[in-house]
N, C-alpha and C positions, 0 to 999 in steps of 0.2 A: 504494500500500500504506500503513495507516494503522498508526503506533507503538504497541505497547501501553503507556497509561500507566504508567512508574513513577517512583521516588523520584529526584530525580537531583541530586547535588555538585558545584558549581563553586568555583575560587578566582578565577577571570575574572572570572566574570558569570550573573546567575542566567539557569539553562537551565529552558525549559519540560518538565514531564514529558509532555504533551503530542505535539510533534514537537521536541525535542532543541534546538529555538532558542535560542541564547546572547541575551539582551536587553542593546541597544546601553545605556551607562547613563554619565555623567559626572561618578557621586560619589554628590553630592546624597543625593536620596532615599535610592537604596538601600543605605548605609551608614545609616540611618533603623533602628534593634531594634524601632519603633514598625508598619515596615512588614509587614502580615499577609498581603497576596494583592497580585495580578499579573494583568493582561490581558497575551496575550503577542500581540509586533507582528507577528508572522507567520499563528495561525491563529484568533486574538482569543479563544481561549480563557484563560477566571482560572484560576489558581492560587494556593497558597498560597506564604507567602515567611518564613522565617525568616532573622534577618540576624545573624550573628555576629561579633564584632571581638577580633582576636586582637594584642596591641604586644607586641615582642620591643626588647631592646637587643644591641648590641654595642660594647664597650670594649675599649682598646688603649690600654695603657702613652702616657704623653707622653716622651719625649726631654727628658730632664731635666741635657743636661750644661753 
């Protein structure tokens, strides 16, 4: 049975709209805002890729006695 393409969001790793494949990734590239499209390793179909970078902090008091 074959997936109907849609839009699809990961915080892991980009999933193909394709068949749902998470792409194995090690940083790199796709932390890249430069990157636009994707072959995916499973059904070698391209996709598009939008990459978004989101930095948070968290602060805590130092122990000042």
């Amino acid at each position: 049975m074959t997936k109907t393409p849609e839009e699809t969001y990961s915080t892991d790793a980009p999933e193909c709209p394709y068949c749902g494949h998470k792409q194995m990734h090690d940083g790199g590239s796709l932390y890249d805002e430069d990157l636009t499209e994707m072959e995916c390793g499973r059904c070698d179909r391209s996709f598009d890729v939008q990459v978004y970078h989101s930095t948070s902090w968290t602060c805590c008091p130092r122990d000042e006695a």
